[in-house]
Backbone as CSV, one residue per row, in Angstrom:
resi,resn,N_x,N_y,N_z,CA_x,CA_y,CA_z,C_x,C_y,C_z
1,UNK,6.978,11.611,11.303,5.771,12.443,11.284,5.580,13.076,12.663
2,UNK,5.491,14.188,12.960,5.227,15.095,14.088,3.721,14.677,14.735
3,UNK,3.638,15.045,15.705,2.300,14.971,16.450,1.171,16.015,15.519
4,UNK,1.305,16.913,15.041,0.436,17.780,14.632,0.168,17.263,13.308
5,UNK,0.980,17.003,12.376,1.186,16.506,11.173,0.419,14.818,11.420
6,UNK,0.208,14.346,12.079,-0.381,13.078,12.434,-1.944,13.912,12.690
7,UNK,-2.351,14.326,13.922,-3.488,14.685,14.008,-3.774,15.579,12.610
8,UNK,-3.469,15.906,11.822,-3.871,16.850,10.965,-4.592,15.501,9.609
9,UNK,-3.861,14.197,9.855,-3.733,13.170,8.509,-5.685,12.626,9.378
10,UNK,-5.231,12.489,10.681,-6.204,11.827,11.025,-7.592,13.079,10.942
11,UNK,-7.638,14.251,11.249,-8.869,15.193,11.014,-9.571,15.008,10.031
12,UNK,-8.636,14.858,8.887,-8.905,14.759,7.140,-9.697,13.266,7.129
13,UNK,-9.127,12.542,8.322,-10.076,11.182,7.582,-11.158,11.093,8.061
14,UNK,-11.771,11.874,9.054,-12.985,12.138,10.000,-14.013,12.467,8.489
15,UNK,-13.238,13.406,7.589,-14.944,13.665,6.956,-15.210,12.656,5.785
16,UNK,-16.111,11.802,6.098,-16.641,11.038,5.545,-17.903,11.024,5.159
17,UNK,-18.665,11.316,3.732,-19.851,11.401,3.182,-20.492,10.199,4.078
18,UNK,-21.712,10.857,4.386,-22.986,10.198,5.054,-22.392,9.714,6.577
19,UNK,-20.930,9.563,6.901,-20.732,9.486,8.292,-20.252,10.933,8.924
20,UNK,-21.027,11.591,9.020,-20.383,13.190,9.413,-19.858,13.325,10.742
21,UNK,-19.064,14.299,10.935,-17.885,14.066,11.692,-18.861,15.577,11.930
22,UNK,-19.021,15.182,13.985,-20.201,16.108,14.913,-18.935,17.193,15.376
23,UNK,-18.848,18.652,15.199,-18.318,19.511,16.152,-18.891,20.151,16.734
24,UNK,-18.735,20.350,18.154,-19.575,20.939,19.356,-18.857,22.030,19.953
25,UNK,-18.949,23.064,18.448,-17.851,24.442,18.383,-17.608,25.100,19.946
26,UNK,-16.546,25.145,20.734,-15.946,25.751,22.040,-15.385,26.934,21.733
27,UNK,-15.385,27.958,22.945,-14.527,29.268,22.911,-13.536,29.275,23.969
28,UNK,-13.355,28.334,24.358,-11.824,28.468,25.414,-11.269,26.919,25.571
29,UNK,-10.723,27.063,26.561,-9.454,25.935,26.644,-10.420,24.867,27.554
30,UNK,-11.328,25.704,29.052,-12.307,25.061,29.187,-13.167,24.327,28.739
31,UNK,-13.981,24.795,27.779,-14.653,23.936,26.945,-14.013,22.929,26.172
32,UNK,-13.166,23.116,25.740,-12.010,22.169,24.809,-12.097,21.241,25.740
33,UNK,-11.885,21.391,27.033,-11.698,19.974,27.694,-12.663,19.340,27.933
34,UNK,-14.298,19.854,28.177,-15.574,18.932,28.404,-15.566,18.098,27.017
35,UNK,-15.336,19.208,26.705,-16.279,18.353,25.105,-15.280,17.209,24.254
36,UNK,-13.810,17.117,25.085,-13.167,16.269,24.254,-13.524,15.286,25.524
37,UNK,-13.713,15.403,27.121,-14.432,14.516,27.910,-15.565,13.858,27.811
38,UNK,-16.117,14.282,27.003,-17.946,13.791,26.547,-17.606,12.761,25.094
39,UNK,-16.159,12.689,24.701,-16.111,11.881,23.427,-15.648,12.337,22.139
40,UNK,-15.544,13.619,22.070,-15.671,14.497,20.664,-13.764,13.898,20.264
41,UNK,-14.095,14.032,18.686,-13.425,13.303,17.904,-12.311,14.187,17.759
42,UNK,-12.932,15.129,17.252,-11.828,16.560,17.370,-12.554,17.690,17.931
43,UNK,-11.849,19.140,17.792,-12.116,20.306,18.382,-12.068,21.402,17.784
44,UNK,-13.210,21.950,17.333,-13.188,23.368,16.688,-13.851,24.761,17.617
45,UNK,-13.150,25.421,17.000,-13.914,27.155,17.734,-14.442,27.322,16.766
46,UNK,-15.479,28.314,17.688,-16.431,29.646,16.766,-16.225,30.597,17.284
47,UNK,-15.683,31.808,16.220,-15.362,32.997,16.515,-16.572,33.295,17.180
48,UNK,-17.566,33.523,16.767,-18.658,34.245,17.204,-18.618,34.250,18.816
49,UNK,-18.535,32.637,18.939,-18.567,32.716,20.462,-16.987,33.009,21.039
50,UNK,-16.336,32.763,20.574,-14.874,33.206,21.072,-15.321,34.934,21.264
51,UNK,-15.752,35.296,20.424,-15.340,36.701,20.456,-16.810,37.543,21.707
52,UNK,-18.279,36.809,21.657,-19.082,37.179,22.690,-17.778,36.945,23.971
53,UNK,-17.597,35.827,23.809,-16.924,35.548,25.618,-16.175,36.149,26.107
54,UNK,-15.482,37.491,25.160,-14.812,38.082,25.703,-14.964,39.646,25.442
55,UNK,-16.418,39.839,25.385,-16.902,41.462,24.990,-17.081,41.868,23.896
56,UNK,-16.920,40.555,22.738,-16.624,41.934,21.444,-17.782,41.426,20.390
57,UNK,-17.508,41.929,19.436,-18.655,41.741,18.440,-18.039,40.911,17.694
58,UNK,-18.746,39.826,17.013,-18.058,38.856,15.860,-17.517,39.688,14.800
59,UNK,-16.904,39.512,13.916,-16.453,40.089,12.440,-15.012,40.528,12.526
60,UNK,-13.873,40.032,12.953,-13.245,39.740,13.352,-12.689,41.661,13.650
61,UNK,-13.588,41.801,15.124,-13.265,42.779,15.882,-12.509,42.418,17.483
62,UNK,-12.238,40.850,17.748,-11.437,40.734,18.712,-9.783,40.850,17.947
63,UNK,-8.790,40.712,18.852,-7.679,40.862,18.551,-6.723,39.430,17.702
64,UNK,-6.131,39.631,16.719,-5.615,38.074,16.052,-5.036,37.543,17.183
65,UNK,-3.939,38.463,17.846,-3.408,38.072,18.977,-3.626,37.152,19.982
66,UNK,-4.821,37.663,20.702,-5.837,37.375,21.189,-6.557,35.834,21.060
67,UNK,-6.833,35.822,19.510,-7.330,34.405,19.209,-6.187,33.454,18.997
68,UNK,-5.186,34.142,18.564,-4.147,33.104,18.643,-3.639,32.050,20.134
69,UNK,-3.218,33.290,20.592,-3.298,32.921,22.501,-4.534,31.969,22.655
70,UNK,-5.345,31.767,22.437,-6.299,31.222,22.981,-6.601,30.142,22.423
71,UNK,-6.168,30.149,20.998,-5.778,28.951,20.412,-4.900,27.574,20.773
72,UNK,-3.814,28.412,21.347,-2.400,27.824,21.814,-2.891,26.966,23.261
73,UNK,-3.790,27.863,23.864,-4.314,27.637,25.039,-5.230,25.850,24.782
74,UNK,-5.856,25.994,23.819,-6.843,25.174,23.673,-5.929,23.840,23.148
75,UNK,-4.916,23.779,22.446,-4.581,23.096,21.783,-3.296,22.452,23.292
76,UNK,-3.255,23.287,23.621,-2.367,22.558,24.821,-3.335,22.180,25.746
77,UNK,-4.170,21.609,26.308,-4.953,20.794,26.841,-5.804,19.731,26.437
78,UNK,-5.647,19.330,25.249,-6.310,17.980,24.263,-5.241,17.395,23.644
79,UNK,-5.554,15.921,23.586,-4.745,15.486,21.972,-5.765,15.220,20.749
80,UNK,-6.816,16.322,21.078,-7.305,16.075,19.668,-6.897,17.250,18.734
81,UNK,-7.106,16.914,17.553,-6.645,17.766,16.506,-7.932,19.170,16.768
82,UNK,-7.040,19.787,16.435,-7.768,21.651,17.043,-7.934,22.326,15.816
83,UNK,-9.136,22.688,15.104,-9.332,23.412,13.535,-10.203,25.115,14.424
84,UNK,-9.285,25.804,14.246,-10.135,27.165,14.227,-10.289,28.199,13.643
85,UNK,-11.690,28.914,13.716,-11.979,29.314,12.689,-11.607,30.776,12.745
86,UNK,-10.978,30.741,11.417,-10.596,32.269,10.728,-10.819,33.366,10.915
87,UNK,-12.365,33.516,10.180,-13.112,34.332,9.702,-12.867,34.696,8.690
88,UNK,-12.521,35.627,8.097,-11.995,35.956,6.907,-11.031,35.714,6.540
89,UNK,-9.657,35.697,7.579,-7.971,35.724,7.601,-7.604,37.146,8.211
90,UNK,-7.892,38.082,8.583,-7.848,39.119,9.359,-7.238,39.901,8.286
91,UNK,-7.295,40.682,7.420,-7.124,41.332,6.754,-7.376,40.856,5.086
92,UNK,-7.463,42.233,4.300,-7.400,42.056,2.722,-6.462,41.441,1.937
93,UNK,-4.883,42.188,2.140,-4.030,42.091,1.082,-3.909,40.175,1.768
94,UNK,-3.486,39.962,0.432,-2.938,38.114,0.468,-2.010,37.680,1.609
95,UNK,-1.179,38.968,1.757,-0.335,38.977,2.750,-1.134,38.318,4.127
96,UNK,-1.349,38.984,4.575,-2.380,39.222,5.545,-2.676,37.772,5.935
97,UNK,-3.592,36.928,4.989,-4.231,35.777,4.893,-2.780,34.773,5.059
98,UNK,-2.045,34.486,4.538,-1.142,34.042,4.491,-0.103,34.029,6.254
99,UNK,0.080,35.328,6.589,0.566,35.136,8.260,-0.252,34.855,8.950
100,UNK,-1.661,35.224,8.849,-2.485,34.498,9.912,-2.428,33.061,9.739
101,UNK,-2.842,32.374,8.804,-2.232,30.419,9.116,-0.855,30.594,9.425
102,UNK,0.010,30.934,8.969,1.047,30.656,9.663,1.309,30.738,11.320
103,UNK,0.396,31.730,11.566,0.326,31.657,12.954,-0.489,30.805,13.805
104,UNK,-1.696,30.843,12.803,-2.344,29.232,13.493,-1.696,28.163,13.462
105,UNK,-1.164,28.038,12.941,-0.323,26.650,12.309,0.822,26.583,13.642
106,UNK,1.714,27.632,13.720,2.830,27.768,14.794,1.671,27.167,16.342
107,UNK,0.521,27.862,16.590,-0.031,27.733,17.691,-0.647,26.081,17.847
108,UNK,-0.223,24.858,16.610,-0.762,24.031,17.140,-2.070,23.515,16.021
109,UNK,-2.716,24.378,15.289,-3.938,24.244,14.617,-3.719,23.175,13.429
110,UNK,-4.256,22.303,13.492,-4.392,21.161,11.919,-5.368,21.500,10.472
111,UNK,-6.042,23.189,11.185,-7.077,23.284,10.102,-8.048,24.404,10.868
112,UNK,-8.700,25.338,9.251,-9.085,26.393,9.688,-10.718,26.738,8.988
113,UNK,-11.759,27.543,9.141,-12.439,27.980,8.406,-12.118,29.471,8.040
114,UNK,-12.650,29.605,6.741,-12.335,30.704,6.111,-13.282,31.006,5.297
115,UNK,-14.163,32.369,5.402,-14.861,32.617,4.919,-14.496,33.438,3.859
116,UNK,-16.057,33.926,2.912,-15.495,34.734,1.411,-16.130,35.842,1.855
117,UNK,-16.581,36.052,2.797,-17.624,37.266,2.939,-16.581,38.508,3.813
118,UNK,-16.686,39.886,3.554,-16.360,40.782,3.860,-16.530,40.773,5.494
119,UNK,-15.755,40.995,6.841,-16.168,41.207,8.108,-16.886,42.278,8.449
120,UNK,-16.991,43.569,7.632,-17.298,44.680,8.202,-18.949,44.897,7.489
121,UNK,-19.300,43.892,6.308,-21.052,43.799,5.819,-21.719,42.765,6.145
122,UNK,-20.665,41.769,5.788,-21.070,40.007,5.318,-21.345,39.972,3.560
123,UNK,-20.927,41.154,3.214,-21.440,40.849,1.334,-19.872,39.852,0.838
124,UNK,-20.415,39.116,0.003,-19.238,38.452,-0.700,-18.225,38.748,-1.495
125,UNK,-17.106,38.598,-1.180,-16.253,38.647,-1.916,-16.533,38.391,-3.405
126,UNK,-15.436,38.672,-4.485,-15.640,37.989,-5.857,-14.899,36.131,-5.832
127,UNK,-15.583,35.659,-6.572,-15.039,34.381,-6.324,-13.614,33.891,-6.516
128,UNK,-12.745,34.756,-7.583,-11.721,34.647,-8.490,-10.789,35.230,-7.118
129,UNK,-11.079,36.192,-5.991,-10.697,37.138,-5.327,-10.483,36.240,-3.741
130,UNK,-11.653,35.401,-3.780,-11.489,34.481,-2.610,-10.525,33.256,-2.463
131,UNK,-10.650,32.926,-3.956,-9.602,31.559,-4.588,-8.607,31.813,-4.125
132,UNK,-8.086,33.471,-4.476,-6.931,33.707,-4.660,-6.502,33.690,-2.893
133,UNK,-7.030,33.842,-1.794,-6.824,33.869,-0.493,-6.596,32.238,-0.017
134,UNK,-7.507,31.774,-0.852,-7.393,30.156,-0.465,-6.014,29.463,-0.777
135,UNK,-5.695,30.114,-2.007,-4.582,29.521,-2.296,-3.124,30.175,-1.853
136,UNK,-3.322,31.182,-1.455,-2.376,32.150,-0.238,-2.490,30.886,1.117
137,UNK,-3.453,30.782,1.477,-3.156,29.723,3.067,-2.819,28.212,2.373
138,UNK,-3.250,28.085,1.134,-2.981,26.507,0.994,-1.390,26.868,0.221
139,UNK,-0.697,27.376,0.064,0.434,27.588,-0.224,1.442,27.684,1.133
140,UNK,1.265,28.311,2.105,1.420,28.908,3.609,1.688,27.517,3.954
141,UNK,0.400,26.769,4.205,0.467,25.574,4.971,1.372,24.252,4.454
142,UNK,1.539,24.487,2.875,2.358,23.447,2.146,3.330,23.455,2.584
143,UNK,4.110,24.935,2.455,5.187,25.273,3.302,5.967,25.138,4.539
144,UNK,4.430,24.928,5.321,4.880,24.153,6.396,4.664,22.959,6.687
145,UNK,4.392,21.952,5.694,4.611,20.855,5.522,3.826,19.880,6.663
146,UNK,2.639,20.469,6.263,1.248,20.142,6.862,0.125,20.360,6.086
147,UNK,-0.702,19.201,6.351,-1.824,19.028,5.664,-2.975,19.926,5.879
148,UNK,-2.651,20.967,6.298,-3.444,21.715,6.924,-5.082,21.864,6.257
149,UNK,-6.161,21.577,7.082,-7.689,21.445,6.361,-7.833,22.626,6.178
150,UNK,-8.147,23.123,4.778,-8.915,24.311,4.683,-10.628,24.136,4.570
151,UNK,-11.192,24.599,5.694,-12.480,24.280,5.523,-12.944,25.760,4.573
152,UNK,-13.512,25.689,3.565,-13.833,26.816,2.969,-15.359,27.223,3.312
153,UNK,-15.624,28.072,3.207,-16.810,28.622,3.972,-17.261,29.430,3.304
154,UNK,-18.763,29.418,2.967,-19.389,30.213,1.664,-20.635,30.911,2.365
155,UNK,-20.459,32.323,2.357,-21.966,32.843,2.904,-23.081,33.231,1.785
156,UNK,-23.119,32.445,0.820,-24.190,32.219,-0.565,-25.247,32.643,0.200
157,UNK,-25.672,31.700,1.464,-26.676,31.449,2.081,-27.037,32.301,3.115
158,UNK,-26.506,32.895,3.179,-26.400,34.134,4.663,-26.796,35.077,3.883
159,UNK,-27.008,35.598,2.530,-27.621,36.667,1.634,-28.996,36.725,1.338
160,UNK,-29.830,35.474,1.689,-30.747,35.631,1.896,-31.527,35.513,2.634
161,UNK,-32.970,35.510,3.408,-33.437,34.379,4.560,-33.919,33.354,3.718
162,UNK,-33.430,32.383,4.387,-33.860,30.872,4.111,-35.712,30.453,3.346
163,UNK,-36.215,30.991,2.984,-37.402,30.963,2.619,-37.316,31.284,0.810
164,UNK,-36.203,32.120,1.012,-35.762,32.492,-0.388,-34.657,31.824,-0.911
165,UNK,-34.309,30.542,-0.217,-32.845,29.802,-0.405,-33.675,28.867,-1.906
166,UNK,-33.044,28.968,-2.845,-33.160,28.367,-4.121,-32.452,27.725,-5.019
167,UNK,-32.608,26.829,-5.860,-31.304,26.066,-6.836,-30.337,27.169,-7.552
168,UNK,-30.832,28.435,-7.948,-29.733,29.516,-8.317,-28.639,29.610,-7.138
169,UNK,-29.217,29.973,-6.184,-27.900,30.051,-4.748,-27.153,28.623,-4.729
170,UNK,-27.484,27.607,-5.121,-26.857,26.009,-5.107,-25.925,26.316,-6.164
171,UNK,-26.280,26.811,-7.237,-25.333,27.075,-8.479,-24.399,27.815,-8.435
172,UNK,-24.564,28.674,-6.892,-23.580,29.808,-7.567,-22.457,29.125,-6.056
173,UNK,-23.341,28.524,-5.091,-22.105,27.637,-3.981,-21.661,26.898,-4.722
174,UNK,-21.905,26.104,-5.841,-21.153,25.143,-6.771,-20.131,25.686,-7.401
175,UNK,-20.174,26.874,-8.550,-19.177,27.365,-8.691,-17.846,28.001,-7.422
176,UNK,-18.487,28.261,-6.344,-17.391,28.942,-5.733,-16.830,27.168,-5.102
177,UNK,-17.615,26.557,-4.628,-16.965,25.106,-4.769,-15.593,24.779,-5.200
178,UNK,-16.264,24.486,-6.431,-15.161,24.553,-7.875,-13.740,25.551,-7.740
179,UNK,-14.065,26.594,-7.916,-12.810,27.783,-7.662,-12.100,27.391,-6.604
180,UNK,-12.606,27.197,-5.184,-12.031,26.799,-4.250,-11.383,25.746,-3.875
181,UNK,-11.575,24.397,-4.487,-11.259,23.354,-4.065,-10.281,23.332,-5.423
182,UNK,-10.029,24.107,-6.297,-8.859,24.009,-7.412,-7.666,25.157,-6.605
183,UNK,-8.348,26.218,-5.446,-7.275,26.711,-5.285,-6.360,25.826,-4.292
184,UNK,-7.347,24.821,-4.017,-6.829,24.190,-2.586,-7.443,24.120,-1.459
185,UNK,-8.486,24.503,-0.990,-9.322,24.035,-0.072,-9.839,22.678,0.209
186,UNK,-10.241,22.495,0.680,-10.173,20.442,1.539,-11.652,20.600,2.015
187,UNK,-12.651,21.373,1.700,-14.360,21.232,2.586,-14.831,22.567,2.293
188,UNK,-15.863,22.666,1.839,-17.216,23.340,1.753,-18.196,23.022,2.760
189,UNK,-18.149,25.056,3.194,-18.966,24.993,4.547,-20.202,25.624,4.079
190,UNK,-21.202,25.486,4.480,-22.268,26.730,3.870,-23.198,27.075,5.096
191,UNK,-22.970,27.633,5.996,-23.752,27.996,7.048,-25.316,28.746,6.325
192,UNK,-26.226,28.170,6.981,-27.678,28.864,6.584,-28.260,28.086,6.096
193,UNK,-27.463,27.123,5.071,-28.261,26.394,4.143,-29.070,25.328,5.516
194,UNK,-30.719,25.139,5.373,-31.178,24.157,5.767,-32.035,23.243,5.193
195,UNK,-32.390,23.323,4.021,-33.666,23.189,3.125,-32.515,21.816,2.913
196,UNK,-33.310,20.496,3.084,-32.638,19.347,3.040,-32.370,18.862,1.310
197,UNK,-33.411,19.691,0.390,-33.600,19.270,-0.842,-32.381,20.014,-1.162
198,UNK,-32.269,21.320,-1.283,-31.180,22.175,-1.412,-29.569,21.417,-1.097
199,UNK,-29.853,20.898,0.197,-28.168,20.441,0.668,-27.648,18.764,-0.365
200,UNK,-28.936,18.567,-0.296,-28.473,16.770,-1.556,-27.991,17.477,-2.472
201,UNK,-28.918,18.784,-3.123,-28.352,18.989,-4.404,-26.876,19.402,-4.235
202,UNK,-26.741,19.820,-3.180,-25.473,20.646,-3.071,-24.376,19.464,-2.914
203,UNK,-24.479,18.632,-2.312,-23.972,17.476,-1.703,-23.425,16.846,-2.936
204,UNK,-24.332,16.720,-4.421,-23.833,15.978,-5.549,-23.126,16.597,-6.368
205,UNK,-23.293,18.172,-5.888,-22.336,18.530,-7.010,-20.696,19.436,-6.739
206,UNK,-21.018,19.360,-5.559,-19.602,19.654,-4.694,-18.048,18.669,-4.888
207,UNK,-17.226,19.376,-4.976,-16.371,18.673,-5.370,-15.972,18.364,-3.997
208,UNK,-16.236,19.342,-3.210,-15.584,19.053,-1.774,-16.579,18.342,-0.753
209,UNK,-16.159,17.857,0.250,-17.072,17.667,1.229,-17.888,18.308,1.634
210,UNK,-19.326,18.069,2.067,-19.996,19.669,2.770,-20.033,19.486,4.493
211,UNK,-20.113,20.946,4.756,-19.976,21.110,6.031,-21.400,21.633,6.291
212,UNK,-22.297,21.491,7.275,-23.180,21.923,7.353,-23.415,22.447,9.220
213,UNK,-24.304,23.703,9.298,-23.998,24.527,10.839,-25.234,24.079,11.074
214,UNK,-25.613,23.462,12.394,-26.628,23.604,12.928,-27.836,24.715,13.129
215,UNK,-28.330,24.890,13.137,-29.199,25.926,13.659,-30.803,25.939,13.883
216,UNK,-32.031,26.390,14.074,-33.399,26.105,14.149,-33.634,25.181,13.013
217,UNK,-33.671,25.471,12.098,-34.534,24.719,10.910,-33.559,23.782,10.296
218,UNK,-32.233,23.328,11.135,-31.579,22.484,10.011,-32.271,21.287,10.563
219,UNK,-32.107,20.031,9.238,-32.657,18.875,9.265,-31.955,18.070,10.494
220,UNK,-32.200,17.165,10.884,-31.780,16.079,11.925,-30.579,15.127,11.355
221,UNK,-29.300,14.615,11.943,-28.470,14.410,11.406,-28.491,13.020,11.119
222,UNK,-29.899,12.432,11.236,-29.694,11.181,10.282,-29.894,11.684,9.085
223,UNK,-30.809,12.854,9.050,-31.247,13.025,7.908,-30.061,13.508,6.537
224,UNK,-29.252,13.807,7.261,-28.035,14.781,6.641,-27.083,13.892,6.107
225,UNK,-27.116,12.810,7.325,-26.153,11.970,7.058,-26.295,11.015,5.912
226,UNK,-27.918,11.064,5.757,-28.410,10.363,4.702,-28.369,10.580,3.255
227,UNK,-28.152,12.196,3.193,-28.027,13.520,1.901,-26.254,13.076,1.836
228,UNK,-25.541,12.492,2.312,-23.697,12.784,2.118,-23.664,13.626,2.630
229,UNK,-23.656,14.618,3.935,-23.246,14.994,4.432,-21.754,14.951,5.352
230,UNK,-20.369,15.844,5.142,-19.200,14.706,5.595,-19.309,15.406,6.861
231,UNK,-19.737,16.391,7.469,-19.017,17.589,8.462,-20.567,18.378,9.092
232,UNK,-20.524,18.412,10.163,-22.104,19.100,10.701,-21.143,20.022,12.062
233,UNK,-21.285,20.599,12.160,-21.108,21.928,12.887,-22.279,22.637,13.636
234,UNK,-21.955,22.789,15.032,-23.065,23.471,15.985,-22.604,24.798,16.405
235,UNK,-21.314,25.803,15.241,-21.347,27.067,15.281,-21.326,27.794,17.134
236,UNK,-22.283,28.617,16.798,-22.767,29.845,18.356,-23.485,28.763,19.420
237,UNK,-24.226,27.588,18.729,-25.262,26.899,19.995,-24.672,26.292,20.960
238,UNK,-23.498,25.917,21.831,-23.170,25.786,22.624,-23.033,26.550,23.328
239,UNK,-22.459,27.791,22.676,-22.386,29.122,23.520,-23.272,29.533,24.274
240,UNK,-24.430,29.321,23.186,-25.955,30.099,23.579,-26.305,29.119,24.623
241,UNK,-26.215,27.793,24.215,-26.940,27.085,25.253,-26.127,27.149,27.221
242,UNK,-24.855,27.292,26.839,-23.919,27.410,28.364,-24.257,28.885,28.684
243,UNK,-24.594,30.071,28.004,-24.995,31.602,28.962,-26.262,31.150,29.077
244,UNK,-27.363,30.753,28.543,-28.545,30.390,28.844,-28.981,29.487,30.332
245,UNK,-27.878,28.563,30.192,-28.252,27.775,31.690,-27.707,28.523,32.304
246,UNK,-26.635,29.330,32.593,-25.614,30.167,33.561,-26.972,31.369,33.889
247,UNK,-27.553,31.680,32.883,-28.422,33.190,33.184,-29.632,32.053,33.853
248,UNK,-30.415,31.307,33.521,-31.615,30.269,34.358,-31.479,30.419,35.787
249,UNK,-30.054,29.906,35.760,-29.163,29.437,37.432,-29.133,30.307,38.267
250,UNK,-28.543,31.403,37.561,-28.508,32.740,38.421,-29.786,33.334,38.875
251,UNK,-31.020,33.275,37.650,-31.892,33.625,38.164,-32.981,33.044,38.823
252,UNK,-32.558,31.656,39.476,-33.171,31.205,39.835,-33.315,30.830,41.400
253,UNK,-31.581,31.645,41.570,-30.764,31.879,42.875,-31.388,33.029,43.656
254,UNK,-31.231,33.841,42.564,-31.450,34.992,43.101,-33.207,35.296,43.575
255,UNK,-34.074,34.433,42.883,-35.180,34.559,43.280,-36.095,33.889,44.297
256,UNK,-34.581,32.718,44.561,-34.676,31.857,45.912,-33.750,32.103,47.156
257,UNK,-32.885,31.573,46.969,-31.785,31.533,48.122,-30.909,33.023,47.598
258,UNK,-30.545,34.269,48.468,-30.186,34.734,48.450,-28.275,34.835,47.615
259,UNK,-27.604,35.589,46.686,-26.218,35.364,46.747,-25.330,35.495,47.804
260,UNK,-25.904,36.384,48.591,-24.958,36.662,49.724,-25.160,36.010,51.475
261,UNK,-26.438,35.016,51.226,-26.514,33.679,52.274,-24.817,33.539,52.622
């Protein structure tokens, strides 16, 4: 068994209903190293912040290239298993979806998120249409003879604001659930969802594990952990929170001790 093919067996056993497995999403090789110094089990990116940190707009308008490199980067300074995220797969045709894991995969990666939503609206894909991408990378990765995690990622919840999040939107993440985890996906992500009643329901009828993103109104992770929650994700908030102290600092320099003292 290879080193990657080992960390990839061990990622998979991290998600465990009601013991959720904490990621403290990084955008460089830097961060990769605090946060596997502070304890973290494994290591995931967020485009979002990958792609602020380096000028661009999320929706996968930085370069694949680009994230790949930086991938490679990250994964060569930890021995923890490295899952990063997709976005869509950088293009439409199947093709497309299919060389990008392969290239994550070459750079080191045990596992990816992949969303169903379009980069250039956020409207959703058809479900039959997303399967079919899932099972393009879970075919890819068989191939390379790795367990590779497909975290599947559903923006059900990103279509509405959360005030309007309801058991119809649970029904229709259930079905894409379903589709997905028959094409081959390994975890259901649903960023947005916070309504704790909403995520149990979601939690019982998921075939897959759920992944759940931090954000203002999500519940507290006993609480989550208490719903079966296997996977909790802190997405952009590290990001936000490291330019936030960096912008405090600066301005707190500048309104005291001179920069050029």
């Amino acid at each position: 068994m290879t080193d990657q093919t080992l960390k990839a067996e061990q990622f998979r056993a991290l998600h465990i209903p009601g013991k959720p497995l904490v990621l403290f999403n990084i955008w460089d090789a830097g961060g990769a190293k605090a946060v596997a110094t502070a304890g973290a089990r494994a290591i995931a990116t967020s485009s979002w912040s990958f792609a602020n940190a380096n000028g661009f707009a999320d929706g996968e308008r930085i370069p694949l290239s680009l994230a790949i490199d930086n991938l490679r980067r990250i994964v060569g300074i930890t021995e923890l298993p490295v899952t990063i995220d997709l976005e869509s797969g950088y293009g439409d045709p199947l093709e497309a979806v299919g060389e990008t894991t392969t290239l994550a995969i070459q750079a080191g990666a045990i596992g990816c998120n992949l969303e169903d939503s379009f980069p250039a609206n956020g409207k959703l894909r058809e479900t039959i249409d997303q399967a079919d991408r899932i099972r393009r990378a879970r075919w890819t990765a068989d191939a390379a003879n790795i367990r590779f995690f497909i975290n599947a990622r559903t923006d059900v919840f990103f279509q509405q604001p959360p005030e309007q999040h309801d058991d119809a939107m649970v029904i229709e993440a259930t079905e894409r659930a379903h589709a997905y985890a028959e094409a081959g996906a390994d975890g259901l992500f649903v960023p947005g969802l916070a309504d704790i009643t909403l995520i149990a329901r979601l939690v019982e009828a998921s075939p897959l594990p759920l992944n759940i993103m931090v954000g203002d109104r999500t519940p507290a992770l006993r609480a989550l952990a208490e719903r079966g929650v296997a996977r909790v994700s802190h997405g952009p908030g590290p990001y936000l929170m490291a330019m936030k102290a960096l912008e405090d600092a600066a301005r707190e320099l500048e309104g005291g001790t001179p920069f050029t003292s």
